[in-house]
Backbone as CSV, one residue per row, in Angstrom:
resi,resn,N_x,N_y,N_z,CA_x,CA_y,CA_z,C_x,C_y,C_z
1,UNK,-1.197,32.696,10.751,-1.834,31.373,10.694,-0.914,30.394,9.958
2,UNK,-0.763,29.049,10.664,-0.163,28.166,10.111,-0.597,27.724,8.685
3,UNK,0.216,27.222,7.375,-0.225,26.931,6.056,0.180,25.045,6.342
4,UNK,-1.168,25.258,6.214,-1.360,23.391,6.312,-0.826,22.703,5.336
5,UNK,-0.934,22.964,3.957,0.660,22.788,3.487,1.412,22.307,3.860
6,UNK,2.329,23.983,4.152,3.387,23.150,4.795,3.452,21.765,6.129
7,UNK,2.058,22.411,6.672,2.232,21.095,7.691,2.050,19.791,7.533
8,UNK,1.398,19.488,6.406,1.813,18.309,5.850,3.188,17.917,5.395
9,UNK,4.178,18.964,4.548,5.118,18.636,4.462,6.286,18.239,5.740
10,UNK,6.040,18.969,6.919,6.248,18.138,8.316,6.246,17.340,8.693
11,UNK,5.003,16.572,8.469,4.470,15.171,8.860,4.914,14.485,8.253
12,UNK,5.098,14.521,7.110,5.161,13.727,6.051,7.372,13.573,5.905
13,UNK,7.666,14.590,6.732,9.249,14.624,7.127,9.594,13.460,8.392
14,UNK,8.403,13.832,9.264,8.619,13.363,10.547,8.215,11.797,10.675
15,UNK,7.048,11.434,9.546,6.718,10.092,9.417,8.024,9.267,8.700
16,UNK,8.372,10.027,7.361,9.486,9.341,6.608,11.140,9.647,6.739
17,UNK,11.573,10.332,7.783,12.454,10.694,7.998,13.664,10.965,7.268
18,UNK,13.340,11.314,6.408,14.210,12.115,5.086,14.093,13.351,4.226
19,UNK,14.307,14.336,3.892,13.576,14.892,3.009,13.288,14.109,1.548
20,UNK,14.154,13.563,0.827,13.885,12.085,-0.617,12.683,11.870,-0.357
21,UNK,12.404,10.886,1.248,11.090,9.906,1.192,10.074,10.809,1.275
22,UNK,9.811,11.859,1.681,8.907,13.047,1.672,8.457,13.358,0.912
23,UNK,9.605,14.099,-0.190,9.197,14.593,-1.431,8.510,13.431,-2.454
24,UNK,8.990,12.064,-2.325,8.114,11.101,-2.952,7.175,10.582,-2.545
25,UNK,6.441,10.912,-1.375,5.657,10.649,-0.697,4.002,11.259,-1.630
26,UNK,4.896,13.120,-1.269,4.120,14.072,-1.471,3.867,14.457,-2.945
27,UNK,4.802,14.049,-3.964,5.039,13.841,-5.476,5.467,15.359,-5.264
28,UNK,6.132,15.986,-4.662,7.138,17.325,-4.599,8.536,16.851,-5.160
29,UNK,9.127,18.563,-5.222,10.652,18.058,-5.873,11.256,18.031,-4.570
30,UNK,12.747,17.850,-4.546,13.462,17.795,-2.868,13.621,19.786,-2.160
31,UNK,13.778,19.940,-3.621,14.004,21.723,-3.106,12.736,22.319,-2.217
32,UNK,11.269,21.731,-3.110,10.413,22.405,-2.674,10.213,22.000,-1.660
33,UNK,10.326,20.855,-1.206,10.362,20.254,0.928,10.904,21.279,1.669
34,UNK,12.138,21.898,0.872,12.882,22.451,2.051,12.488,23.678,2.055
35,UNK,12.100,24.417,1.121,11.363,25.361,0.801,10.235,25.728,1.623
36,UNK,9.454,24.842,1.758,8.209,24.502,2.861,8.871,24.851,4.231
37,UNK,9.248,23.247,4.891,10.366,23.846,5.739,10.694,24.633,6.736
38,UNK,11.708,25.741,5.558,11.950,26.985,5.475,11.155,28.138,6.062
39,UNK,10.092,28.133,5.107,8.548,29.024,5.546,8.176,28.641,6.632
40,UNK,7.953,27.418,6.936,7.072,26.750,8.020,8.202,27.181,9.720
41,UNK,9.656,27.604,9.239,10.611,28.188,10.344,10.373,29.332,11.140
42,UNK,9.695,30.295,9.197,9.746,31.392,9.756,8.331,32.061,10.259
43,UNK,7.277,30.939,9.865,5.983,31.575,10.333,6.413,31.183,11.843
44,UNK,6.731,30.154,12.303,6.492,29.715,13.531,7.427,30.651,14.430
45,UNK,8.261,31.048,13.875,9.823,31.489,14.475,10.807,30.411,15.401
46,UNK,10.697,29.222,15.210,11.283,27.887,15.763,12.352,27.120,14.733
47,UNK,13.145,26.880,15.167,13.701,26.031,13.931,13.554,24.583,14.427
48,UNK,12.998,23.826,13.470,12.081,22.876,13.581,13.289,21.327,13.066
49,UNK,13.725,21.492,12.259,14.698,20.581,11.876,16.544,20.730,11.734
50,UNK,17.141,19.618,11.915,18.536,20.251,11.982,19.402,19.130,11.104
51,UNK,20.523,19.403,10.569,21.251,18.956,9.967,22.049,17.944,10.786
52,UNK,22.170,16.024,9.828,22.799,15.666,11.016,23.539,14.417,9.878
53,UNK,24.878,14.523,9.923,25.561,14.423,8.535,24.988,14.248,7.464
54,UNK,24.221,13.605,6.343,23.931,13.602,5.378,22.619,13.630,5.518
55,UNK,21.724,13.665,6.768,20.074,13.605,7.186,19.907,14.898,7.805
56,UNK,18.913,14.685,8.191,18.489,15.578,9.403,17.068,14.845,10.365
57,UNK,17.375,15.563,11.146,16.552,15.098,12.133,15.327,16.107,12.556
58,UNK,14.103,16.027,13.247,13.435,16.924,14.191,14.051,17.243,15.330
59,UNK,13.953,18.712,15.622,14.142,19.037,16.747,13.059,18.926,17.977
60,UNK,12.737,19.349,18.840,12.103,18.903,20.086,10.412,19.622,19.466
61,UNK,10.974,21.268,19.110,10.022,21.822,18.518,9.235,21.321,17.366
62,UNK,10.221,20.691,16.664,10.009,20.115,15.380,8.982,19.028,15.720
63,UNK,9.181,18.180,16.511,8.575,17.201,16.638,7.115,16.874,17.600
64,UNK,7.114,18.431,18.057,6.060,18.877,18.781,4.822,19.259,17.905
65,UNK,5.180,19.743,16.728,4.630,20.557,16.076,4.169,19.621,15.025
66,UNK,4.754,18.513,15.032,4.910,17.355,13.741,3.404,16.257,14.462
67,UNK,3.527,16.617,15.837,2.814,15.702,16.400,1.230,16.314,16.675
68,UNK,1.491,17.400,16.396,0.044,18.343,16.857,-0.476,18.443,15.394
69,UNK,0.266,18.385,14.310,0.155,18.957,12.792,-0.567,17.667,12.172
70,UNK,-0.167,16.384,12.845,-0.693,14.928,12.152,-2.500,15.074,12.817
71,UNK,-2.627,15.528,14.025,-4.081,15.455,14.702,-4.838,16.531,14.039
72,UNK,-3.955,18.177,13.821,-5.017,18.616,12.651,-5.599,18.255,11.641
73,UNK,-4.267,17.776,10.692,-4.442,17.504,9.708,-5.487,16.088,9.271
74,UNK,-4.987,15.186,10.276,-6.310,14.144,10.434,-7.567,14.529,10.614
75,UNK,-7.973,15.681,11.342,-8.878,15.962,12.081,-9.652,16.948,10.465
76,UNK,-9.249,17.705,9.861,-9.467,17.721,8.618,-10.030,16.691,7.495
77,UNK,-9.387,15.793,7.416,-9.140,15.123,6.096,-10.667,14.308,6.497
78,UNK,-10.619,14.318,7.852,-12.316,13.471,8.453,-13.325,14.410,8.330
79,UNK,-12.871,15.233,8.215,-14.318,16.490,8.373,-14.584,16.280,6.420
80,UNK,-13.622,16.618,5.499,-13.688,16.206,4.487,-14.840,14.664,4.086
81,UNK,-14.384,14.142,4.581,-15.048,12.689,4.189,-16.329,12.687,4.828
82,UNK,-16.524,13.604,6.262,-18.161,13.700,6.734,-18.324,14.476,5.496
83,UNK,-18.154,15.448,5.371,-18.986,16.356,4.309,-19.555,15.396,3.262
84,UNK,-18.377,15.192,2.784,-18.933,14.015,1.570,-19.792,13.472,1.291
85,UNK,-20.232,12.893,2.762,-20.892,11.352,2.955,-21.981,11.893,3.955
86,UNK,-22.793,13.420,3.826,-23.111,14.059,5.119,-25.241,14.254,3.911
87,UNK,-25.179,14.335,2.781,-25.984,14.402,2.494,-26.839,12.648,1.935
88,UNK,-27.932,12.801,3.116,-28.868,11.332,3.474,-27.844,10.080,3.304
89,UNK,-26.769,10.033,3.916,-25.807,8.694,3.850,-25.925,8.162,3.002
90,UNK,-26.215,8.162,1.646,-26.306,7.436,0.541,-24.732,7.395,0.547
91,UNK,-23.563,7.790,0.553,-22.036,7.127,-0.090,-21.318,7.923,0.848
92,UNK,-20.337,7.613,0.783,-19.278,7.888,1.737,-18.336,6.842,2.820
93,UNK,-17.836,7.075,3.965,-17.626,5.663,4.700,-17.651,6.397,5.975
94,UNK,-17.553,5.884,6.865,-17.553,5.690,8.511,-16.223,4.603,8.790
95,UNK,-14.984,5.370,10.035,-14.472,4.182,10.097,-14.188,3.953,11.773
96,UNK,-14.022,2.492,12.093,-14.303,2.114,13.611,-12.914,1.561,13.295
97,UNK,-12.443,1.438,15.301,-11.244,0.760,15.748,-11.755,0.268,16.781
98,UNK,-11.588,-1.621,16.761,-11.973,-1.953,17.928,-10.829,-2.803,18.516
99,UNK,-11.050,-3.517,19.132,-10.467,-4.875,19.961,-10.749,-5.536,19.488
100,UNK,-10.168,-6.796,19.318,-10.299,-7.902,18.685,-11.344,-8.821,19.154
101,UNK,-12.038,-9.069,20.842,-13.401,-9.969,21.163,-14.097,-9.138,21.082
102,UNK,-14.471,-7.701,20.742,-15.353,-7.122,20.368,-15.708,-7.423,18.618
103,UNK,-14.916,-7.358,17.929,-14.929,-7.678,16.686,-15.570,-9.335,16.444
104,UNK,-15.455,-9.957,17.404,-15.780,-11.222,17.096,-16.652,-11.860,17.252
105,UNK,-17.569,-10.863,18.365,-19.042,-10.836,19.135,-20.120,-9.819,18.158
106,UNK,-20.191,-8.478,19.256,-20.833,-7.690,18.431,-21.238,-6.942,17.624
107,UNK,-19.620,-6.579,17.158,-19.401,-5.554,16.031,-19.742,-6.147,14.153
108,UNK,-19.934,-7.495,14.151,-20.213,-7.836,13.107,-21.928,-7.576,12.641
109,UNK,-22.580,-7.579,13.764,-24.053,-7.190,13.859,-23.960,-6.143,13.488
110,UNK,-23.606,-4.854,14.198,-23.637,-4.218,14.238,-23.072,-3.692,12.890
111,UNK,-22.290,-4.040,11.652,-22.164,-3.698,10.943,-23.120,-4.877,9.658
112,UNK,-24.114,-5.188,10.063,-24.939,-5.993,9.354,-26.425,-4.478,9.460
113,UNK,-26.310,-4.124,10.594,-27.164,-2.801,10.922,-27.123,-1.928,10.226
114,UNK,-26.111,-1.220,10.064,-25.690,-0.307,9.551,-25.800,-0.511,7.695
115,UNK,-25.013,-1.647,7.806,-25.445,-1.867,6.068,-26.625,-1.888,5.384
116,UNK,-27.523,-2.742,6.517,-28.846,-2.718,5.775,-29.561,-1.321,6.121
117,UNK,-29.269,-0.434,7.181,-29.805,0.913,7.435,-29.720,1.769,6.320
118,UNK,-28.365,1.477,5.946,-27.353,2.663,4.893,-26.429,2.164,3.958
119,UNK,-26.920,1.401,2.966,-26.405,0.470,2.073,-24.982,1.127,1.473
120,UNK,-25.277,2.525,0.988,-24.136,3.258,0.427,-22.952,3.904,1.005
121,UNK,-23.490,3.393,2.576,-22.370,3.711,3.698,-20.798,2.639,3.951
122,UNK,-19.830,3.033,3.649,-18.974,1.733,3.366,-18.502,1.806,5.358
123,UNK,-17.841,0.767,5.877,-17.639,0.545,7.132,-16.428,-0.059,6.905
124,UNK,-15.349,0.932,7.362,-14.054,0.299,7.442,-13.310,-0.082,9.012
125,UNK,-13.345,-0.871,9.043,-12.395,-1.657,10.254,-11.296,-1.842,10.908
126,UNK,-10.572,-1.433,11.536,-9.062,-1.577,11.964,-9.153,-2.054,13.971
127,UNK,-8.201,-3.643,13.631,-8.648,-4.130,14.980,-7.356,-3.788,15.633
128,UNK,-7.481,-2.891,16.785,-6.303,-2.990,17.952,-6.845,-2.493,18.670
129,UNK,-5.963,-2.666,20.355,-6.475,-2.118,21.257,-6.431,-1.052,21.785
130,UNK,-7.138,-0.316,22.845,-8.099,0.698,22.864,-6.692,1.614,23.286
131,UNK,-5.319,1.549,23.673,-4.408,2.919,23.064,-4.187,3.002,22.097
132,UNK,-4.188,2.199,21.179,-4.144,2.378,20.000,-4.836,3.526,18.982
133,UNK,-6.194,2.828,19.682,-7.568,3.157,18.704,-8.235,4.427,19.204
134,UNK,-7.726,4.889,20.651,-7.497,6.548,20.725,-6.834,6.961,20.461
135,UNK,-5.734,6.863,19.674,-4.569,7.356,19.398,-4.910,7.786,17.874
136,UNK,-5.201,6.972,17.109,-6.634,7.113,15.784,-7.233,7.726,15.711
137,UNK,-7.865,7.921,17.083,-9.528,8.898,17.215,-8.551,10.058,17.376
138,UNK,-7.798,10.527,17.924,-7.749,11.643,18.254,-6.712,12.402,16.395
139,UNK,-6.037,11.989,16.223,-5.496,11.768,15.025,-6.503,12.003,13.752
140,UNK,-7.279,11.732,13.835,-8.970,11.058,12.712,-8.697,10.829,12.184
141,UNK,-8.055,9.581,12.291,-7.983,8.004,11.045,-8.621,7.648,11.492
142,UNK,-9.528,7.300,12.639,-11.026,6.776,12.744,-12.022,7.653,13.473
143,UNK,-13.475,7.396,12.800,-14.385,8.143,13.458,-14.916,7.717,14.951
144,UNK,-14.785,6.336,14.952,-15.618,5.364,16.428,-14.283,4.549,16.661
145,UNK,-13.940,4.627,18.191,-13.210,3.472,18.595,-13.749,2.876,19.954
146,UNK,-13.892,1.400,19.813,-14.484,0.596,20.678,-13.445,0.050,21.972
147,UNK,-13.622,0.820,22.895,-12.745,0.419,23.578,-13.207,0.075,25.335
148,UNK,-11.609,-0.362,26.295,-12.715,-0.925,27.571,-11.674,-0.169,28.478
149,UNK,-12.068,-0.501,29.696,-11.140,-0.152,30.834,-11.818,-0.519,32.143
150,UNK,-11.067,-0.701,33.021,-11.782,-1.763,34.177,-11.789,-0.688,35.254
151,UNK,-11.709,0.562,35.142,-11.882,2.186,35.609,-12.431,2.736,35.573
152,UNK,-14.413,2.817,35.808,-15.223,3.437,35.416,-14.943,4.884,35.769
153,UNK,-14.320,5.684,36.796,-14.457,6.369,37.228,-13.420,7.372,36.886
154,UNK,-12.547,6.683,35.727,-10.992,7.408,35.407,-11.395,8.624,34.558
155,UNK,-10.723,9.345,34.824,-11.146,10.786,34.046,-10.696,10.947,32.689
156,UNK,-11.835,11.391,31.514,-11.532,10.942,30.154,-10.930,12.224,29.691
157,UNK,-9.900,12.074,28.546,-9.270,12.635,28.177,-9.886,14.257,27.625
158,UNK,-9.295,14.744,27.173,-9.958,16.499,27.020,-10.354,15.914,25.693
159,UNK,-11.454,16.486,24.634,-12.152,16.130,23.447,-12.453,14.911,23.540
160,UNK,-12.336,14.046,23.919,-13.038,12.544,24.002,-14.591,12.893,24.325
161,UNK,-16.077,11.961,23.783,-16.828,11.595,24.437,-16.867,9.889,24.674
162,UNK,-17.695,9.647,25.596,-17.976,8.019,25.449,-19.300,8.054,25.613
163,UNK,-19.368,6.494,24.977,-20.617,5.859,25.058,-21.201,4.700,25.654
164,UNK,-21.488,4.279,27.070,-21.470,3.083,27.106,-22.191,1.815,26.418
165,UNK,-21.689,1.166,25.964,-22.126,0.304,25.787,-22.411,-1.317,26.620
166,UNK,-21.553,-1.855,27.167,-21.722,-2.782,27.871,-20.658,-2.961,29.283
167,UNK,-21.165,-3.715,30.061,-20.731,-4.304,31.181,-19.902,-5.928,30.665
168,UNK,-18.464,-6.047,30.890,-18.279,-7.241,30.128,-16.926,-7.820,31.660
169,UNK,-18.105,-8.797,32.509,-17.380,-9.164,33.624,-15.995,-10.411,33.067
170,UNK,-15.167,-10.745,34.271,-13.937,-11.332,33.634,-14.260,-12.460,34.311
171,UNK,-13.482,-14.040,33.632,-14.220,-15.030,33.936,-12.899,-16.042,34.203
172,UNK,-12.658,-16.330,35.801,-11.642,-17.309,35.726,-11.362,-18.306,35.054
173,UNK,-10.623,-19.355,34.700,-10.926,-20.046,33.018,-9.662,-21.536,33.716
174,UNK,-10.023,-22.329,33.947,-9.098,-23.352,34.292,-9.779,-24.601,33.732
175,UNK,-8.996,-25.888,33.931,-9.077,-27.479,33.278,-9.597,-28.022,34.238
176,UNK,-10.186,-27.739,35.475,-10.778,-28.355,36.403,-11.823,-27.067,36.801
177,UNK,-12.621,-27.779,38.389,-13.236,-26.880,38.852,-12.495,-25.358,39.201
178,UNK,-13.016,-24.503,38.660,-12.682,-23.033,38.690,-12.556,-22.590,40.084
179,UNK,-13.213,-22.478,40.762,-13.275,-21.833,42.201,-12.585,-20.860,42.040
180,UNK,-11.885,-19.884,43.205,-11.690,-18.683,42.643,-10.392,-18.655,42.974
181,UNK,-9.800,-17.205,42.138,-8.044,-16.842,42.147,-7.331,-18.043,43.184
182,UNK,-7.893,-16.968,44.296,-6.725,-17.477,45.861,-6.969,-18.844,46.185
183,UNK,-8.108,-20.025,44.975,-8.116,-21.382,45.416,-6.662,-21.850,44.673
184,UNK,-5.820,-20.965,43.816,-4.842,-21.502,42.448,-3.713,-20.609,42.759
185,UNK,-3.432,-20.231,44.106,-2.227,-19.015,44.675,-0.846,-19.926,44.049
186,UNK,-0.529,-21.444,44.297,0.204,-21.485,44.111,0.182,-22.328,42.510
187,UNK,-0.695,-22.117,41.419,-0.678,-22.581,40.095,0.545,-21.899,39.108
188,UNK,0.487,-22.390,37.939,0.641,-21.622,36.872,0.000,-20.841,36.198
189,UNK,0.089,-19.554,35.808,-0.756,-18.637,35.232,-0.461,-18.617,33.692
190,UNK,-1.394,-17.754,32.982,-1.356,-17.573,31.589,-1.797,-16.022,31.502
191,UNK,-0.619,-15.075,30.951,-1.433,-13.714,30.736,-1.151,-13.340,29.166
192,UNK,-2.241,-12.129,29.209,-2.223,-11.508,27.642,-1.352,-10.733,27.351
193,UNK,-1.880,-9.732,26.855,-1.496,-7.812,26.877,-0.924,-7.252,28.300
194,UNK,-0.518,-6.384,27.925,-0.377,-5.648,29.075,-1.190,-5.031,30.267
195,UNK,-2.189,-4.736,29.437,-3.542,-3.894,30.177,-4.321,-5.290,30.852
196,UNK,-4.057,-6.501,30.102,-5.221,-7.520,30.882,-3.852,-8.224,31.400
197,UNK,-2.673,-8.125,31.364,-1.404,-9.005,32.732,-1.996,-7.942,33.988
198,UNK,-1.676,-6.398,33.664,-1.875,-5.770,35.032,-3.322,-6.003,35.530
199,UNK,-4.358,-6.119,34.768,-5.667,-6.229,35.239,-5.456,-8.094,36.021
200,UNK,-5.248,-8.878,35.936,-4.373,-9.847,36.510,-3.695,-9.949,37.702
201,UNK,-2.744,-9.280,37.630,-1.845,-8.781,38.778,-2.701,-8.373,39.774
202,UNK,-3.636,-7.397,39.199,-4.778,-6.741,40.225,-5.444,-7.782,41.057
203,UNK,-5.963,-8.610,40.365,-7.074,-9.439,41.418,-6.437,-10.244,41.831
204,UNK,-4.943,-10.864,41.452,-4.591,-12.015,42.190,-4.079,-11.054,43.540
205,UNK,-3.588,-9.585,43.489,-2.761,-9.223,44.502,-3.986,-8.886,45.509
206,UNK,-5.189,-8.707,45.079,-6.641,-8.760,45.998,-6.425,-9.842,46.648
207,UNK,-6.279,-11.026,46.028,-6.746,-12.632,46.985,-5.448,-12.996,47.125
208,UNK,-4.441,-12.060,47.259,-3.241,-12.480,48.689,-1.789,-12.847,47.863
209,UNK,-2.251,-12.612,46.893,-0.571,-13.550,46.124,-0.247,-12.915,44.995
210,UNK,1.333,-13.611,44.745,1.570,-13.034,43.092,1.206,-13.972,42.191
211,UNK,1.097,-13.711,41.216,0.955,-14.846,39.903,2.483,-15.604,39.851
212,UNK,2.223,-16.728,39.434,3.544,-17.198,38.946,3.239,-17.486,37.052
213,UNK,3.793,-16.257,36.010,3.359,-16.386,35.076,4.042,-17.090,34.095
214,UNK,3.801,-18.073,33.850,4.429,-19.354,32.887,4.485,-19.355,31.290
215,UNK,3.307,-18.583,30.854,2.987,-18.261,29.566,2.529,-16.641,29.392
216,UNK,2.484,-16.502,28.112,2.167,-15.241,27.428,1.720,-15.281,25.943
217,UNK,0.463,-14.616,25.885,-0.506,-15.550,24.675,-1.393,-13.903,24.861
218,UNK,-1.514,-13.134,23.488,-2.917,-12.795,23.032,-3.792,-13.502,22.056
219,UNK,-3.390,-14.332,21.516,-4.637,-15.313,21.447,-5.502,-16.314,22.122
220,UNK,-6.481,-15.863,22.591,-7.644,-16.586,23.019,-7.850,-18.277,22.707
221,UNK,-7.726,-18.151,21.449,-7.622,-20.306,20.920,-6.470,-20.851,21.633
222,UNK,-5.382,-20.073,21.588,-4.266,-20.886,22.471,-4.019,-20.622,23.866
223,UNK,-4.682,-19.303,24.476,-4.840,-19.807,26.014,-5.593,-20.398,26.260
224,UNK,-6.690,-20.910,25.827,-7.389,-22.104,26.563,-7.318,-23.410,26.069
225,UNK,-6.409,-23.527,25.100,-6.175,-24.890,24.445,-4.696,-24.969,25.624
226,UNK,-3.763,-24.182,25.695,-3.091,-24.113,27.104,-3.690,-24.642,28.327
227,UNK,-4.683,-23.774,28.767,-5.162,-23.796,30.052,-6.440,-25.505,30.058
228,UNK,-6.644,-26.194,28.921,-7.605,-27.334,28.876,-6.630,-28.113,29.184
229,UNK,-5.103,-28.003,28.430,-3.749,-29.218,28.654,-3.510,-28.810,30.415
230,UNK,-3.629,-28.318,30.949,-3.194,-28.118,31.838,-1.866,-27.635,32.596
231,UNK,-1.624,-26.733,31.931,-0.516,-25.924,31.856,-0.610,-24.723,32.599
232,UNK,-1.957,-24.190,33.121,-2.350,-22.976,33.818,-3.406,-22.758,33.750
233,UNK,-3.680,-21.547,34.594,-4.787,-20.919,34.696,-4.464,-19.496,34.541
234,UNK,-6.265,-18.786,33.883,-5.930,-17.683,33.033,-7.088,-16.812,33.410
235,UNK,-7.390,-15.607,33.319,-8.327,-14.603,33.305,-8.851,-14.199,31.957
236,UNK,-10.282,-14.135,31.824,-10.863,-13.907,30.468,-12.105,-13.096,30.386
237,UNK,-12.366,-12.077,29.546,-13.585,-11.195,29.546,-14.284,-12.256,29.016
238,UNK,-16.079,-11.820,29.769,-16.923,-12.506,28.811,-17.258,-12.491,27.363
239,UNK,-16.677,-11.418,26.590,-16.840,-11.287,25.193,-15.861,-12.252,24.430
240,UNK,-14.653,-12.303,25.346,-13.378,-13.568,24.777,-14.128,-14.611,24.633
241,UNK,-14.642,-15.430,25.855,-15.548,-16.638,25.871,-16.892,-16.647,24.732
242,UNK,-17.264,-15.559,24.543,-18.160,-15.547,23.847,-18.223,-15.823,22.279
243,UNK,-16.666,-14.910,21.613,-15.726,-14.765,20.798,-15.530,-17.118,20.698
244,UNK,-14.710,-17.802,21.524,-14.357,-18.779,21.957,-14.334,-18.608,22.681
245,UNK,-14.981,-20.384,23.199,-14.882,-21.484,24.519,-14.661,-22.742,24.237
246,UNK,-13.240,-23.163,24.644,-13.094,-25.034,24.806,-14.134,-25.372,25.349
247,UNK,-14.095,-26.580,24.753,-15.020,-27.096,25.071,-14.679,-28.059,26.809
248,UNK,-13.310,-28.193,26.975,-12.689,-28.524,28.242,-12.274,-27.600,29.168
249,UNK,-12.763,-26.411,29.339,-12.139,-25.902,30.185,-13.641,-25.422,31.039
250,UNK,-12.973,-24.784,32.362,-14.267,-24.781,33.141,-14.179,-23.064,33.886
251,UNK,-15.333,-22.169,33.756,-14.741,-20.795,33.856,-16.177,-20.397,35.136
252,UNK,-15.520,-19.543,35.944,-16.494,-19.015,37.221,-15.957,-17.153,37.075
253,UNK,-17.444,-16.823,37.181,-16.955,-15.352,37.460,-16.163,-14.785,38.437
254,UNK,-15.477,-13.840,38.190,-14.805,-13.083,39.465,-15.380,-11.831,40.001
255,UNK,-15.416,-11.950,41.390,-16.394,-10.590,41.504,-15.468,-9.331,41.761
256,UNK,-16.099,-8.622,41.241,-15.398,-6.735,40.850,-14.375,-7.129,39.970
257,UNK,-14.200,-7.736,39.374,-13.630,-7.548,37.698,-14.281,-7.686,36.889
258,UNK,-15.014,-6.359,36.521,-15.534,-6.293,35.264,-15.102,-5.101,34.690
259,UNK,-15.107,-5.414,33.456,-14.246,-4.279,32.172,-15.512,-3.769,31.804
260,UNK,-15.394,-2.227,31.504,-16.365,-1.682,30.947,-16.191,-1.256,29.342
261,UNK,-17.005,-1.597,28.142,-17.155,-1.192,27.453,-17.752,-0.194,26.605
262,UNK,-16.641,1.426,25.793,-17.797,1.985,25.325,-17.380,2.346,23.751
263,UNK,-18.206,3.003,23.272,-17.408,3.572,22.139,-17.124,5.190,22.192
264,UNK,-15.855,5.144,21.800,-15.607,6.635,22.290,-15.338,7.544,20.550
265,UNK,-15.721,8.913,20.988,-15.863,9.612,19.609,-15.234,10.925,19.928
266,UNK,-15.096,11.813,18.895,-14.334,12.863,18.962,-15.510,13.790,19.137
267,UNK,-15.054,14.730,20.412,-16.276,16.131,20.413,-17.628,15.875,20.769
268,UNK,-17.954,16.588,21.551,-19.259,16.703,21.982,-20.520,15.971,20.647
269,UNK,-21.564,15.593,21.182,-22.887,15.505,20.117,-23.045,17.080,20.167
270,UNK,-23.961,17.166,18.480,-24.478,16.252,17.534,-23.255,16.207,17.021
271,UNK,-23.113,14.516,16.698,-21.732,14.137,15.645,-22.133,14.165,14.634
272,UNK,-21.139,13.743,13.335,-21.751,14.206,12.131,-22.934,12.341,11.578
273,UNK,-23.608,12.585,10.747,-24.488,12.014,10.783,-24.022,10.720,10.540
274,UNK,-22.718,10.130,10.042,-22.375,8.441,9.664,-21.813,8.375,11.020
275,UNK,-21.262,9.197,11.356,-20.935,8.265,12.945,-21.965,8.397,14.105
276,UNK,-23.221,9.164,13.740,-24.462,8.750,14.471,-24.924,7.708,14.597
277,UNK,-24.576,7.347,13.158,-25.745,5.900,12.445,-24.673,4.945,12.962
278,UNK,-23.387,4.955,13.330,-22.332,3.703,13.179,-23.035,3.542,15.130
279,UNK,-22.812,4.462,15.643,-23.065,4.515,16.970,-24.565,3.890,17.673
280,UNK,-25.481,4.064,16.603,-26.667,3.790,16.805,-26.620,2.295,16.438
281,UNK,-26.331,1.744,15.518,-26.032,0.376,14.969,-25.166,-0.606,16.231
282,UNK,-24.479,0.216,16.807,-23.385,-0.592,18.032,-24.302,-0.468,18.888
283,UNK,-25.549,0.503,19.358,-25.905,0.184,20.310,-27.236,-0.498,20.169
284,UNK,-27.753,-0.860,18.986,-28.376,-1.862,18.696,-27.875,-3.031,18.768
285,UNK,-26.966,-3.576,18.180,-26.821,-4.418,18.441,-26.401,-5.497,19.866
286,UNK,-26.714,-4.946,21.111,-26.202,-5.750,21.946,-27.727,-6.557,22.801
């Protein structure tokens, strides 16, 4: 059996890429890193790190093992903090990863829920988007991540559950009458992220054309303070609009673009009891 230990001292190699930043990381001496290491070579029978003039580096193994060792070890340190916080939620914390127009709509309710449900429950927050915030979940630096995908039907990852929560359709967004994509084939466009340019790409290549994309903006206040000057036209979930709306700009739904929203959690139910209550609170609130 692997000594988690040492597999922290791995991670903690592979995050800071030195043995120095490690050992001060971990408040170890430099010998005892390598020491770890060492052991951690011969339980596995892999040699995990290699000498590379005055550093060293991970090897393929090394870094395999560095990457599986951060999701245990996360996956631990959360079971720790349920325990904690597992008798009648009086103290402890719960922590969520969302998107940023989710954060700006319903997740503030939803942590108005929860507080007044479970006063001694603390609710910590971290906003990015939803690769991110599985990347977290699976890791357990967070217990709930709020995330979307315009793929109801895409097959979810192995240990993931979801939850739906909402239907959040996308809303053409221009300085005049809206009408739809293929009325603006030959406009200027405005895209976000990556996941909402290709979700973009998608419906304009539905209604016959490419985008011609002029700008690039994840903020919401400045694509439509863009798109009111008249500089383009842009695609927007209803939670963005909801989040903000100019007061000059003019937005029509698009049909079959809608993003689905859920919150996704680690492992089958019953979860442990603060990320019941965080889950129950999100789905109150909508």
């Amino acid at each position: 059996m692997l000594d988690v230990t040492r597999l922290r001292v791995l991670v903690a190699v592979a995050r800071k890429g030195s043995l120095t930043a490690a050992a001060q990381e971990l408040h170890y001496s430099q010998p005892s890193i390598s020491h770890h290491l060492a052991r951690l070579e011969a339980e596995t029978g892999a040699r995990l790190v290699q000498r590379v003039g005055r550093g060293i580096r991970l090897t393929d193994a090394g870094r395999l093992l560095a990457e599986r060792a951060a999701e245990i070890i996360g996956r631990l340190d959360a079971t720790a903090e349920e325990l904690a916080a597992h008798v009648g939620l009086r103290s402890g914390r719960v922590r969520l990863a969302a998107f940023p127009s989710a954060l700006g709509t319903f997740i503030p309710k939803a942590a108005g829920l929860l507080s007044g449900a479970h006063p001694g429950l603390r609710l910590q927050l971290t906003e990015t988007e939803p690769p991110e915030a599985l990347r977290l979940l699976r890791a357990g630096r967070v217990d709930v991540a709020v995330i979307f995908r315009y793929d109801d039907t895409a097959p979810e990852d192995g240990g993931l559950h979801l939850v739906h929560l909402l239907d959040d359709p996308s809303y053409l967004v221009s300085s005049g009458p809206a009408g739809t994509p293929a009325d603006h084939a030959g406009s200027p466009w405005i895209a976000g992220c990556d996941r909402c340019r290709s979700h973009l790409l998608d419906i304009c290549e539905k209604a016959g054309f490419e985008p011609q994309i002029s700008f690039t903006s994840d903020d919401i206040v400045a694509v439509q303070a863009l798109v009111a000057a008249g500089l383009g036209l842009t695609l927007l979930p209803g939670l963005a609009l909801s989040a903000h709306r100019h007061p000059d700009v003019e937005v029509a739904e698009v049909p079959g673009s809608t993003r689905h929203v859920y919150a996704a959690v680690y492992g089958e139910p019953p979860h442990p009891p603060a990320t019941e209550a965080l889950l129950k609170a999100l789905q109150e609130s909508l």
